[in-house]
NUSE-275741 format. One line per 3 residues: number of its first residue (from 1); for each residue x, y, z of N, C-alpha, C, O. Coordinates in nm, 2 decimals. Atoms other than C-alpha are relative to their C-alpha. Layout:
N
NUM) X Y Z X Y Z X Y Z X Y Z ~ ...
//
This chain:
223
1) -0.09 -0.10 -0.06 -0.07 1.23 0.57 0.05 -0.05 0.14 0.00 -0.13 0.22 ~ -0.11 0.02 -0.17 0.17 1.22 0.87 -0.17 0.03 0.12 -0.28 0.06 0.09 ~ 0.06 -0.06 -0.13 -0.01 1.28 1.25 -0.02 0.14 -0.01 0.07 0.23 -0.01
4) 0.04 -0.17 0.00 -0.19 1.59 1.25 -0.05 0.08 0.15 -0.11 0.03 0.24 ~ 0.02 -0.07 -0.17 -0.22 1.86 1.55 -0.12 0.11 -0.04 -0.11 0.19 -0.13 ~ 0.15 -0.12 0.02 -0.57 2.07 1.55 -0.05 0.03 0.19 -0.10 -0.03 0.28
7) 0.05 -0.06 -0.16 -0.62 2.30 1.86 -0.16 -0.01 0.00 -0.25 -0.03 -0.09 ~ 0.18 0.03 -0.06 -0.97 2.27 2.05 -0.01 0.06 0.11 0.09 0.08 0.18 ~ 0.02 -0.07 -0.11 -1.12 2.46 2.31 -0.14 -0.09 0.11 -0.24 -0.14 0.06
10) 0.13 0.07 -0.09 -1.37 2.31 2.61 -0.12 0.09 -0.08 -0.11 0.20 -0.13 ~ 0.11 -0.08 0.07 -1.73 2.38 2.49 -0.07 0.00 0.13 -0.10 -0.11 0.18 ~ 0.10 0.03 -0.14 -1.94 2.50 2.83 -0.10 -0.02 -0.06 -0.13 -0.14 -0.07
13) 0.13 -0.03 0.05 -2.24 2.59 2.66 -0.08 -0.11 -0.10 -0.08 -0.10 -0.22 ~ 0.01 0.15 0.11 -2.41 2.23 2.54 -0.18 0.06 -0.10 -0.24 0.16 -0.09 ~ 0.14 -0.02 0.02 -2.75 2.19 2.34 -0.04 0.07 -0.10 -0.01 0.18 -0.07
16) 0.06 -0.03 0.20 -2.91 2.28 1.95 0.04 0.16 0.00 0.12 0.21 -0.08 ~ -0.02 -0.11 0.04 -2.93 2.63 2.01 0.15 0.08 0.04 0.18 0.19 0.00 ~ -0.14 -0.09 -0.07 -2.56 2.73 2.20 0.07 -0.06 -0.16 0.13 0.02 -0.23
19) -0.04 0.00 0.07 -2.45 2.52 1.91 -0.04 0.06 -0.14 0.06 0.10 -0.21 ~ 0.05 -0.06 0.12 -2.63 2.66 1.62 0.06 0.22 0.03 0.06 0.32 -0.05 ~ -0.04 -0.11 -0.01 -2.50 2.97 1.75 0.19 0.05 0.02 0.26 0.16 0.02
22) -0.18 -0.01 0.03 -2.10 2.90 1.75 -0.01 -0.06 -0.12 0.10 -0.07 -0.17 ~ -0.05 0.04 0.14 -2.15 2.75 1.41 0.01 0.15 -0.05 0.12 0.19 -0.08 ~ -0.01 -0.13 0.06 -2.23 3.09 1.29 0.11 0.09 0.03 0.11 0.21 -0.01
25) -0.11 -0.11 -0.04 -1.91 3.24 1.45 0.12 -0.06 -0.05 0.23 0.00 -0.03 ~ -0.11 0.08 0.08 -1.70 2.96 1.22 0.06 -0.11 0.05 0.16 -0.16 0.01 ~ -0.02 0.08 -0.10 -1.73 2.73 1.52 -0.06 -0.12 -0.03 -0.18 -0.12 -0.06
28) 0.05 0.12 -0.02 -1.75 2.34 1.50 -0.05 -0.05 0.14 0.03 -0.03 0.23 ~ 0.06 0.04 -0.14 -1.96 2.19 1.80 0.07 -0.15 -0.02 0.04 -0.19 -0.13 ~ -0.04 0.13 -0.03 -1.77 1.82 1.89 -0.02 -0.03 0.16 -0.06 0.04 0.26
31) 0.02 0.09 -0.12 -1.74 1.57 2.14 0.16 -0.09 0.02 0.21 -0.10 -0.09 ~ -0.10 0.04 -0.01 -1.42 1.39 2.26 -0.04 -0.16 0.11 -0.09 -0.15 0.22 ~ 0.07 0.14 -0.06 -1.51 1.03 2.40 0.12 -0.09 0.02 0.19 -0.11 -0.08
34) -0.04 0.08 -0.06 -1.31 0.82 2.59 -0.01 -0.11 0.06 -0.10 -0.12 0.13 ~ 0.01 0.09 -0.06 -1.22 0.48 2.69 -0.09 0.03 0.16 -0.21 0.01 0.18 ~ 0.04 -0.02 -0.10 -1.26 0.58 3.04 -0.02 0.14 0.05 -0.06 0.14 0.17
37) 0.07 -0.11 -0.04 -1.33 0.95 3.06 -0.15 0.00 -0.02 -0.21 -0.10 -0.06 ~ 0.13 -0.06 0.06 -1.67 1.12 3.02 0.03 0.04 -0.11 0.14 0.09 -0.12 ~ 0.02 -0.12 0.09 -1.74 1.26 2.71 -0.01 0.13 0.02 -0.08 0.18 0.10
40) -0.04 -0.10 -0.06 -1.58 1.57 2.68 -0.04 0.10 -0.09 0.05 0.10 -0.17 ~ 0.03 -0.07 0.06 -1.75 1.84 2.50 0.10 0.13 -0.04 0.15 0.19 0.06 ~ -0.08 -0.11 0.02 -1.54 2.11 2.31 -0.01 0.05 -0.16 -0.08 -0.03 -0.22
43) 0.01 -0.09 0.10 -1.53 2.34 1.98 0.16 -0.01 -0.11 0.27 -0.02 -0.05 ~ -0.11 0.02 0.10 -1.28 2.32 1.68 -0.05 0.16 -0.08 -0.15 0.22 -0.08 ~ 0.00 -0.18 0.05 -1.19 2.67 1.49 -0.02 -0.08 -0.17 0.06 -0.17 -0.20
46) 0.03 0.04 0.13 -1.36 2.59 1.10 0.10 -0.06 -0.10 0.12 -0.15 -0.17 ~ -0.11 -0.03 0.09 -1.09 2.70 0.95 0.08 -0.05 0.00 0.15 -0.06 -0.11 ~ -0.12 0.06 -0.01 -0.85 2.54 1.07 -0.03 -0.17 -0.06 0.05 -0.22 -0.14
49) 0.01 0.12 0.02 -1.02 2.16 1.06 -0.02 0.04 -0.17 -0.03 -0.08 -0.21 ~ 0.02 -0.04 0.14 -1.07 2.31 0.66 0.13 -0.05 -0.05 0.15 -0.14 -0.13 ~ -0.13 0.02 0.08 -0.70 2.35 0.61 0.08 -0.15 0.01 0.18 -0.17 -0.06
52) -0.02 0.10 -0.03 -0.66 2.00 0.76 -0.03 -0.10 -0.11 0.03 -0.18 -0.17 ~ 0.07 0.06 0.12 -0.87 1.87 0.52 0.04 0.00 -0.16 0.01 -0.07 -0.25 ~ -0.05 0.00 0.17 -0.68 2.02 0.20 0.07 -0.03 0.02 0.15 0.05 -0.04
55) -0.14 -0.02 -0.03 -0.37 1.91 0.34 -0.01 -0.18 -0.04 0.09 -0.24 -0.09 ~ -0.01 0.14 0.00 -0.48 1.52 0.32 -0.09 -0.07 0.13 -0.09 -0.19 0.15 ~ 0.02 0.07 -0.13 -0.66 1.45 0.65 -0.11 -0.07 -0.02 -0.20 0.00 -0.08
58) 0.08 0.05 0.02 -0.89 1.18 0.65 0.01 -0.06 0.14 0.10 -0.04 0.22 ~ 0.02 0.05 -0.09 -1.08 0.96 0.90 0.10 -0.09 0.12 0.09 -0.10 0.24 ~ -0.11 0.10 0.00 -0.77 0.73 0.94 0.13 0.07 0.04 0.23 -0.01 0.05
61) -0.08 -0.11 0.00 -0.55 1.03 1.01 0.01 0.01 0.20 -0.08 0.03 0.28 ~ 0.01 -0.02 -0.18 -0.40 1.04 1.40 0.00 0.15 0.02 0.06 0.23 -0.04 ~ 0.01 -0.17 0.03 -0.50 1.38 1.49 0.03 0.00 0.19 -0.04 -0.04 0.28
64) 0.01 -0.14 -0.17 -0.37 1.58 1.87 -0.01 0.08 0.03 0.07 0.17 0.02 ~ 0.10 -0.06 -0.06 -0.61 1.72 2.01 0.09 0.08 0.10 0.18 0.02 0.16 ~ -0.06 -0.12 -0.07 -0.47 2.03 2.19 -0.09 0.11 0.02 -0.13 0.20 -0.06
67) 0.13 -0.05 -0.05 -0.72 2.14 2.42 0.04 0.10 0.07 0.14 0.09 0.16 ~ -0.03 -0.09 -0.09 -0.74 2.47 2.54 0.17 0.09 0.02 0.19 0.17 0.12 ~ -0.16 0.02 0.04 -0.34 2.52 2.43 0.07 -0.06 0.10 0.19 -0.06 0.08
70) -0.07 0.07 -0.09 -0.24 2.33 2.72 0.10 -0.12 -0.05 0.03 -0.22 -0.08 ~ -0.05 0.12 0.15 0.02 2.08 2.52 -0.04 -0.12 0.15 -0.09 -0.23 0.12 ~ -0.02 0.13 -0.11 0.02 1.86 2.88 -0.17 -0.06 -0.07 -0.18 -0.18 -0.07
73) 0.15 0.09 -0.03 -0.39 1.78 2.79 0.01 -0.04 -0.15 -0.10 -0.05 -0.20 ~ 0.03 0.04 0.08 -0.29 1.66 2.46 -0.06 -0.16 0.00 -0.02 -0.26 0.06 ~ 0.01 0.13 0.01 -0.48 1.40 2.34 0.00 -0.09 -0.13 -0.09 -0.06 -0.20
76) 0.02 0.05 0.10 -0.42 1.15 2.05 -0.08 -0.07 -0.02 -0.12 -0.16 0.06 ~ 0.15 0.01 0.01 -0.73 1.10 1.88 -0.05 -0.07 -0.19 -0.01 -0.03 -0.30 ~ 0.06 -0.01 0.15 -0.93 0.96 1.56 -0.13 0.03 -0.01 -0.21 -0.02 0.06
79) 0.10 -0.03 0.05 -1.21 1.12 1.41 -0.10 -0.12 -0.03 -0.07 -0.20 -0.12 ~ 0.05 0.12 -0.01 -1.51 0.87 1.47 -0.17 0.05 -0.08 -0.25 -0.04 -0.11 ~ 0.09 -0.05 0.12 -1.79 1.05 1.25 0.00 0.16 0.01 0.03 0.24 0.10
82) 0.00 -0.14 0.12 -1.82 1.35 1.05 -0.16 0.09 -0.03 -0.21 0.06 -0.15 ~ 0.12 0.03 0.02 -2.18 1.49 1.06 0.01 0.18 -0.12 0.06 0.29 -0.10 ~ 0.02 -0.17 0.08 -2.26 1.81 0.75 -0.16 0.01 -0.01 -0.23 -0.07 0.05
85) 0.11 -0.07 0.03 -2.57 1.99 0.65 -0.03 -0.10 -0.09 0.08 -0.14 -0.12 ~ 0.04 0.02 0.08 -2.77 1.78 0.40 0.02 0.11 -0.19 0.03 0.07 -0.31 ~ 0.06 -0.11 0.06 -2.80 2.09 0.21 0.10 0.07 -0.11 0.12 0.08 -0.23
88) -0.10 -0.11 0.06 -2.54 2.33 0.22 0.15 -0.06 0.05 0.25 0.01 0.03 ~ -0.11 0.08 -0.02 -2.27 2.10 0.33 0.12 0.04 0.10 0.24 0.02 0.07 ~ -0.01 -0.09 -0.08 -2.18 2.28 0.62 0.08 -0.10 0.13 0.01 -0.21 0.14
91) -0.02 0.09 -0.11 -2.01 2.09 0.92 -0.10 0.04 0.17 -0.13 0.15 0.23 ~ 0.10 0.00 -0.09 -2.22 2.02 1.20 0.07 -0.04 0.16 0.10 0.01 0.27 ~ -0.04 0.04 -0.18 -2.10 1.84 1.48 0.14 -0.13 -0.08 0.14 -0.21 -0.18
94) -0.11 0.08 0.02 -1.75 1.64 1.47 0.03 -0.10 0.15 0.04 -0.04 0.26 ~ 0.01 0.06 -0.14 -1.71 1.34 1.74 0.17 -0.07 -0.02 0.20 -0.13 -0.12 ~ -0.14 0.06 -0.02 -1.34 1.23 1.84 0.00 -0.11 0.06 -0.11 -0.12 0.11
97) -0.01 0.09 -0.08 -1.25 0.92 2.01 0.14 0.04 0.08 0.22 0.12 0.02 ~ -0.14 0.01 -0.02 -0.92 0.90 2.23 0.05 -0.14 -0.01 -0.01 -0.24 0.02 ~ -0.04 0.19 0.03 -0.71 0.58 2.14 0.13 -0.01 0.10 0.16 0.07 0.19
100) -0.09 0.05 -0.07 -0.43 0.41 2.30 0.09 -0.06 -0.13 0.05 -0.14 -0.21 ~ -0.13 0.06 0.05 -0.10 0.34 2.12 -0.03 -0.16 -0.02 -0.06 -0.22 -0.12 ~ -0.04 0.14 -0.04 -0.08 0.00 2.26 -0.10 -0.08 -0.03 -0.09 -0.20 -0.05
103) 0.15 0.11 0.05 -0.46 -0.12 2.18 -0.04 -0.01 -0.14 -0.01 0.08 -0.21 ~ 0.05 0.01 0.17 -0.59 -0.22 1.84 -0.13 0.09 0.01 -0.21 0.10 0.11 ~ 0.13 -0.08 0.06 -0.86 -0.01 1.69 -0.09 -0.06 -0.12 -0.05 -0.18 -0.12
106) 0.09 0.07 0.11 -1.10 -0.14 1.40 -0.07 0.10 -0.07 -0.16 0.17 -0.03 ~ 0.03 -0.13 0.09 -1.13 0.11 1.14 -0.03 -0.02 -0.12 -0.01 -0.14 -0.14 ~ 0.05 -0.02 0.18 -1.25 0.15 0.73 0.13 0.02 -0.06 0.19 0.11 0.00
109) -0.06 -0.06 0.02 -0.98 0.17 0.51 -0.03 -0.04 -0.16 -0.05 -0.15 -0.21 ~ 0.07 0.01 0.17 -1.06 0.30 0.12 0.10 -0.10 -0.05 0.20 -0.16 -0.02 ~ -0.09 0.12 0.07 -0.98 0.09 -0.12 0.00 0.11 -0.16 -0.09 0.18 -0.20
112) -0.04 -0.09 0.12 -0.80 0.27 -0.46 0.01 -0.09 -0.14 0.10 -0.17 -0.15 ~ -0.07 0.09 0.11 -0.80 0.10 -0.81 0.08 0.12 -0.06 0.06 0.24 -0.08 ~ -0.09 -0.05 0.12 -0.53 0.15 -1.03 -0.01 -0.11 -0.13 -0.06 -0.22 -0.14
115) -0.04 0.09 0.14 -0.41 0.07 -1.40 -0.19 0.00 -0.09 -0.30 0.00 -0.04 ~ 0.03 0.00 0.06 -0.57 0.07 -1.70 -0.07 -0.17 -0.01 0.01 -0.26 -0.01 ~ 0.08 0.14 0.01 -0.85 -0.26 -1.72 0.00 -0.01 -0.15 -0.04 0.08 -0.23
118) 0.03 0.12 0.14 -0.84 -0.49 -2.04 -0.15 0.05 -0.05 -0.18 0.13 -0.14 ~ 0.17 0.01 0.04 -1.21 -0.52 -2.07 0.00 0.16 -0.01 -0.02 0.21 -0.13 ~ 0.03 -0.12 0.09 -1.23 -0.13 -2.05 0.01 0.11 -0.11 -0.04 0.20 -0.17
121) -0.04 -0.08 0.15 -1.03 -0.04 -2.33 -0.11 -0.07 -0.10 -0.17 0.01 -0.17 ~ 0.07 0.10 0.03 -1.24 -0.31 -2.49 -0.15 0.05 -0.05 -0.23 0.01 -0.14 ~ 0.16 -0.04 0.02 -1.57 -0.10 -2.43 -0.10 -0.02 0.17 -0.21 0.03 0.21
124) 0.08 0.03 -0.12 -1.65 -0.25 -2.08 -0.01 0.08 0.08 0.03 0.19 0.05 ~ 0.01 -0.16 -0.07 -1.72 -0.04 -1.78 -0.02 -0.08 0.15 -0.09 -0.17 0.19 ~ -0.03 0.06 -0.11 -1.60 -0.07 -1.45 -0.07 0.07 0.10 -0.10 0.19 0.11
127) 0.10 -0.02 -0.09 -1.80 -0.11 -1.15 0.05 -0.05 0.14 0.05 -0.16 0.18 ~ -0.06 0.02 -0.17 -1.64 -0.07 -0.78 -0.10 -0.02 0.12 -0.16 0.08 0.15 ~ 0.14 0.01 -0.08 -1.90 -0.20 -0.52 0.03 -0.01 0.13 -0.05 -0.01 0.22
130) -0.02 0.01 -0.13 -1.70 -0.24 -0.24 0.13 0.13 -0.02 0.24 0.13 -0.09 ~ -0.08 -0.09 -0.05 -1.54 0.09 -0.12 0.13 0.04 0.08 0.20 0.15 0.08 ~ -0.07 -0.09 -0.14 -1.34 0.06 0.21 -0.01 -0.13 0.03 -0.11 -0.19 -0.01
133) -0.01 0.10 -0.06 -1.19 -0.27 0.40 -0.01 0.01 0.12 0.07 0.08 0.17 ~ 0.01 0.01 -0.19 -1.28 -0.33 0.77 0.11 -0.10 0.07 0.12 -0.22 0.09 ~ -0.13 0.09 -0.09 -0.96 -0.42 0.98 -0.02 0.06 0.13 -0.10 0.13 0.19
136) -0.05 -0.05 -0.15 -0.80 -0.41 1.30 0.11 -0.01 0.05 0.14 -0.12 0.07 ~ -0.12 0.04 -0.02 -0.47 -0.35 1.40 0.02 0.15 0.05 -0.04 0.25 0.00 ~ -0.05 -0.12 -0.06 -0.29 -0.08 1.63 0.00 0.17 -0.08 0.02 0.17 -0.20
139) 0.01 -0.10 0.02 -0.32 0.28 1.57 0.14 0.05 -0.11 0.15 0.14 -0.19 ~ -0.14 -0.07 0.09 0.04 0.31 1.40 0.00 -0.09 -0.11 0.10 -0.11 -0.18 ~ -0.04 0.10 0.12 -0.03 0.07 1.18 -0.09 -0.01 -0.13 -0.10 -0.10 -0.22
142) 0.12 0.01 0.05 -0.32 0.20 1.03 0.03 0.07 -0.17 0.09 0.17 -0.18 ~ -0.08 -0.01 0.12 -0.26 0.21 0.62 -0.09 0.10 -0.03 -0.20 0.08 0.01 ~ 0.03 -0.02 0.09 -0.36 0.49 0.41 -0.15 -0.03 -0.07 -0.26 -0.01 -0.05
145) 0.12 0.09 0.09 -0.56 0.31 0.17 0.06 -0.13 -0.02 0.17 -0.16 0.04 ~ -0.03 0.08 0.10 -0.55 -0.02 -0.04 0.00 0.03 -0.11 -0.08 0.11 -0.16 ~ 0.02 -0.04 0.19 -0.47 -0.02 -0.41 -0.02 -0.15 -0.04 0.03 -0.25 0.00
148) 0.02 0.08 0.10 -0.61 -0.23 -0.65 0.01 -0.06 -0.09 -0.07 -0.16 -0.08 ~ -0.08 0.03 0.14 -0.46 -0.33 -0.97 -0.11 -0.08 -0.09 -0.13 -0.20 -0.07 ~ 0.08 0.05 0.05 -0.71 -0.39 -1.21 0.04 0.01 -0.17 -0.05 -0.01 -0.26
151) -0.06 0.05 0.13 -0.52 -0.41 -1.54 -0.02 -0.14 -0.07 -0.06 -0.14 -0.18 ~ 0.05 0.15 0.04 -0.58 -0.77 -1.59 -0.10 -0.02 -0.04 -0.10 -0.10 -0.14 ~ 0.16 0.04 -0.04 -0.97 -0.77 -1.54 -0.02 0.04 -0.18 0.01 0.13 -0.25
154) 0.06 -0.01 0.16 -1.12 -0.85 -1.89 -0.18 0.00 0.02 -0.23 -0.02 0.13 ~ 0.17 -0.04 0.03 -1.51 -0.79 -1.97 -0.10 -0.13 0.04 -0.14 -0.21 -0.04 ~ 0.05 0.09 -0.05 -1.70 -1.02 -1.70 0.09 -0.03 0.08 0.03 -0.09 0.17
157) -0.01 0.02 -0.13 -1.46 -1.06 -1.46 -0.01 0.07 0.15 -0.05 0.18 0.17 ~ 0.04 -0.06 -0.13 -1.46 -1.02 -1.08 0.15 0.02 0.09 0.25 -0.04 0.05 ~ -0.11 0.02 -0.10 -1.20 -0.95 -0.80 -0.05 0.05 0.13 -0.08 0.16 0.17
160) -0.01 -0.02 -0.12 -1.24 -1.00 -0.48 0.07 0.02 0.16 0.19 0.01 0.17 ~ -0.10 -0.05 -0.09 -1.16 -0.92 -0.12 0.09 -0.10 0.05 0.19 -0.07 0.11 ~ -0.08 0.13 0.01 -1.00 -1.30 -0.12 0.14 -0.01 -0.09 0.25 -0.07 -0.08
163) -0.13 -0.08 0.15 -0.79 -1.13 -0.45 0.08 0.07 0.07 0.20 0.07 0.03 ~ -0.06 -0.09 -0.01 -0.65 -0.89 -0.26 0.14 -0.06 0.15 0.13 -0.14 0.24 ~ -0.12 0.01 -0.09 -0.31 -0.87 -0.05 -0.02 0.07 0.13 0.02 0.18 0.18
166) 0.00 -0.07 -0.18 -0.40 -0.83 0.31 0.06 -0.07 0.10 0.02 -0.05 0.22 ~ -0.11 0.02 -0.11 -0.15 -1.00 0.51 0.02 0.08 0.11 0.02 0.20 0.11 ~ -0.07 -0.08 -0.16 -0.04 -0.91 0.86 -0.12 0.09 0.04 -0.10 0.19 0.11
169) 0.06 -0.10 0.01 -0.38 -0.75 0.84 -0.16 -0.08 0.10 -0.22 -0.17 0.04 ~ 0.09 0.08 -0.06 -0.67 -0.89 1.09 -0.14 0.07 -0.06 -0.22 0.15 0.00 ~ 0.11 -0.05 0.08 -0.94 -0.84 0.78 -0.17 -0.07 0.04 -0.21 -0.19 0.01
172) 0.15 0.04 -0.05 -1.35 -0.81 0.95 -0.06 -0.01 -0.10 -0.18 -0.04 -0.07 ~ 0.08 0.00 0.16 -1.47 -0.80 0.55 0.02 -0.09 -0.04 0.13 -0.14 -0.04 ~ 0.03 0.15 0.01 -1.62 -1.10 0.44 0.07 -0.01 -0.15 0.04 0.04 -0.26
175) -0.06 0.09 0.14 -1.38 -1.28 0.17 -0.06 0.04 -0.14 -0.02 0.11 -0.23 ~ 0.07 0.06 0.14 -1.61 -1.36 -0.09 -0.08 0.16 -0.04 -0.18 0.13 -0.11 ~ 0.07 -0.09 0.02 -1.75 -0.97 -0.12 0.12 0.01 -0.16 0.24 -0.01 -0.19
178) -0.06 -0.06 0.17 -1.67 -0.84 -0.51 0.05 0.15 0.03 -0.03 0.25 0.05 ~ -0.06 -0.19 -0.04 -1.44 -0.51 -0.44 -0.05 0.06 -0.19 -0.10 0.17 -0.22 ~ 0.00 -0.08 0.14 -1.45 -0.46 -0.85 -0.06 -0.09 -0.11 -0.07 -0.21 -0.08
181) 0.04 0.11 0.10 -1.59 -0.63 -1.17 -0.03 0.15 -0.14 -0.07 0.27 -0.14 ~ 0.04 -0.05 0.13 -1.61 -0.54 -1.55 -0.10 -0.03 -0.05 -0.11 -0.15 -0.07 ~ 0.07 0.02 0.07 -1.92 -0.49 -1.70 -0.01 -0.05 -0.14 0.10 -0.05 -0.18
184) 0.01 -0.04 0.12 -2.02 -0.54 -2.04 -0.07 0.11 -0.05 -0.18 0.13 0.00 ~ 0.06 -0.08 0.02 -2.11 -0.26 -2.24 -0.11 0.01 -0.05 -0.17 -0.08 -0.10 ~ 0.14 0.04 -0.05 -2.43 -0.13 -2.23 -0.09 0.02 -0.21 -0.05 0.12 -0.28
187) 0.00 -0.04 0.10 -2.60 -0.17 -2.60 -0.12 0.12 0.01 -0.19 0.14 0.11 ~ 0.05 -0.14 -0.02 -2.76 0.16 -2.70 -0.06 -0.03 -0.17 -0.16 0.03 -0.20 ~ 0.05 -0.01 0.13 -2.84 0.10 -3.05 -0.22 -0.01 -0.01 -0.30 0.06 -0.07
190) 0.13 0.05 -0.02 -3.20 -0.07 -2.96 -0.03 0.07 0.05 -0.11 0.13 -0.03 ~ 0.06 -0.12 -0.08 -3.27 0.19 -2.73 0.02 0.14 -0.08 -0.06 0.23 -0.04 ~ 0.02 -0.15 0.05 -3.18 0.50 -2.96 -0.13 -0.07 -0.16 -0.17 0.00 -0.25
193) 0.11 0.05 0.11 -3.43 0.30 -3.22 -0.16 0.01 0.06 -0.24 0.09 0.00 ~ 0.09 -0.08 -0.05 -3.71 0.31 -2.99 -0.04 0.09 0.03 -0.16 0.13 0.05 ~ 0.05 -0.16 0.01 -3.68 0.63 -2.94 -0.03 0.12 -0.12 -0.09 0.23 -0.10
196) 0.01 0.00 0.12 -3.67 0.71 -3.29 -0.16 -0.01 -0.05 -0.23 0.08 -0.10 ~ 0.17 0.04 0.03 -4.03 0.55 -3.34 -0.04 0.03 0.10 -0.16 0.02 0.06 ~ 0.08 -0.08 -0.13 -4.16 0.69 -3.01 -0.02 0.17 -0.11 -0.12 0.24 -0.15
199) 0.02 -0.18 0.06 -4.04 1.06 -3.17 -0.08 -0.03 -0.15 -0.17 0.06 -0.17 ~ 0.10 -0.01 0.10 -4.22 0.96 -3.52 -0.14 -0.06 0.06 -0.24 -0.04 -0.01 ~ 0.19 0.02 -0.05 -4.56 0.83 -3.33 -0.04 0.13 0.00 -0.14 0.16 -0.06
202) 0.03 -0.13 -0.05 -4.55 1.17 -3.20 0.00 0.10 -0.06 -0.06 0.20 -0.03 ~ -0.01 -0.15 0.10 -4.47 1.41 -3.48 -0.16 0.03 -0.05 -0.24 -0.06 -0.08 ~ 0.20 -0.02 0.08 -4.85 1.60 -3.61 0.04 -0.01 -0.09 0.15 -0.01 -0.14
205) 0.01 -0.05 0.14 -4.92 1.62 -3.88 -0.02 0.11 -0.08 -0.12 0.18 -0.05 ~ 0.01 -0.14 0.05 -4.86 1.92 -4.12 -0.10 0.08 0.01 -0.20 0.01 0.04 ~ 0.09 -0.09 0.01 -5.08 2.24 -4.14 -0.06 -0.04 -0.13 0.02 -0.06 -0.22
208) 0.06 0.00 0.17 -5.33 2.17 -4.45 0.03 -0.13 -0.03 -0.01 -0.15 -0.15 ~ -0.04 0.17 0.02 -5.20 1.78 -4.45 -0.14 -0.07 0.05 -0.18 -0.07 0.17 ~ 0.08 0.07 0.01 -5.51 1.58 -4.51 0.01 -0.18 0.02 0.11 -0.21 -0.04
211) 0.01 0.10 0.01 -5.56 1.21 -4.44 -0.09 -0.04 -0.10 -0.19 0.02 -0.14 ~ 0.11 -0.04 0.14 -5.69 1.06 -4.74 -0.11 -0.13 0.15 -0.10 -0.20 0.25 ~ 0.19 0.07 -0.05 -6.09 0.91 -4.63 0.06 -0.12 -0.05 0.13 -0.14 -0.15
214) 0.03 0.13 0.06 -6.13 0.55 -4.63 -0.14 -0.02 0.00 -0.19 -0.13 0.03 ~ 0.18 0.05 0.03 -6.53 0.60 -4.68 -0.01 0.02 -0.10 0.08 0.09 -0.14 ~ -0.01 -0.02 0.10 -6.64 0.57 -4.97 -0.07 0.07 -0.08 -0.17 0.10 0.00
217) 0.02 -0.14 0.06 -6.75 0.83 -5.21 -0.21 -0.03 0.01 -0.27 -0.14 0.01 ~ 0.21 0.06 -0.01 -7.21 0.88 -5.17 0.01 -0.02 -0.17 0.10 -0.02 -0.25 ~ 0.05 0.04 0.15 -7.39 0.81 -5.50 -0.01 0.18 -0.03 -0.05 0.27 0.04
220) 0.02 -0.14 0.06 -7.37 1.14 -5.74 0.11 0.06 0.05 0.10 0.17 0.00 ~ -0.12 -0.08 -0.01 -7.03 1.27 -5.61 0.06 -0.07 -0.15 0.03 -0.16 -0.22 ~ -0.09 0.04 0.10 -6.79 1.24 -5.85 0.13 -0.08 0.03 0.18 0.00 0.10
223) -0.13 0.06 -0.05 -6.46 1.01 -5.78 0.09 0.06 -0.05 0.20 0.03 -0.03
//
């Protein structure tokens, strides 16, 4: 998504419990950090960083900060972590950075496959191990995502971050890491067989179902 604008208000009130008590009012507790300011404590409205979020906003996303509605204290900013509830998935605390136009920044940026893989029509099964490329380059220049193109990849091959088209791009992820690779598929036959004879070890035996004796009969029975 384009540059996004999310109002914020100063937070006086710091510390577990002032915050645990504007969460419950639909209030995010953040921090706004600066090259050369202090860390500037202030509060984001839930709802609003919510609708930001269906709209497309991700980490990578220039967001101005419009503190207090003052437009003069705007600041352009990236989201520098994200903290939620374990639990209930709740947002917790949100920490901003302020950037500079003119300076490079060093940020994550996902990485997307497309296209239908060879090997998976095939049966194989594709396995993405590397998520997100580590660059660095000015704030306006910061992409999106990467895409992938994994059509080609047959059952056993690899592609890595050396594969990929990052030109013009001052890439901190080490070359030789595997962004993607086609497994082979997994066999299942052997494995639904021992389970097969695991479930007949385990069946009882019928009500009134006798084992025949292997002792053998005393003297004076009858056989």
């Amino acid at each position: 998504m384009e540059n996004a604008t999310l109002r914020a208000r100063t937070r006086e009130a710091t510390g577990s419990r002032a915050a645990r008590r504007i969460r419950r009012e639909g209030i995010i507790p953040a921090v706004l950090y600066g090259a050369e300011d202090e860390p500037q404590p202030i509060q984001i409205d839930e709802r609003e960083f919510r609708a930001l979020l269906s709209q497309g906003l991700t980490e990578n996303t220039l967001i101005a900060l419009q503190i207090d509605d003052e437009k003069k204290t705007d600041r352009l900013t990236l989201i520098r972590e994200v903290q939620r509830d374990p639990i209930r998935g709740d947002f917790r605390h949100i920490d901003f950075v302020h950037i500079d136009l003119a300076q490079e920044v060093t940020v994550d940026v996902p990485i997307h496959l497309i296209g239908d893989s060879v090997g998976v029509k095939m049966g194989g099964i594709t396995e993405q191990r590397l998520h997100a490329i580590e660059i660095r380059c000015l704030p306006t220049e910061i992409p999106e995502f990467f895409e992938v193109d994994i059509s080609d990849l047959e059952i056993g091959d690899s592609l890595h971050v050396s594969d990929m088209k990052l030109s013009g791009y001052d890439v901190h992820t080490d070359e030789v890491r595997t962004v993607v690779s086609i497994a082979a598929p997994r066999v299942k036959e052997a494995e639904e067989e021992v389970v097969v004879l695991e479930e007949e070890a385990a069946e009882p035996a019928l009500v009134g179902e006798e084992e025949p004796s292997e002792e053998p009969a005393e003297a004076g029975e009858e056989s």
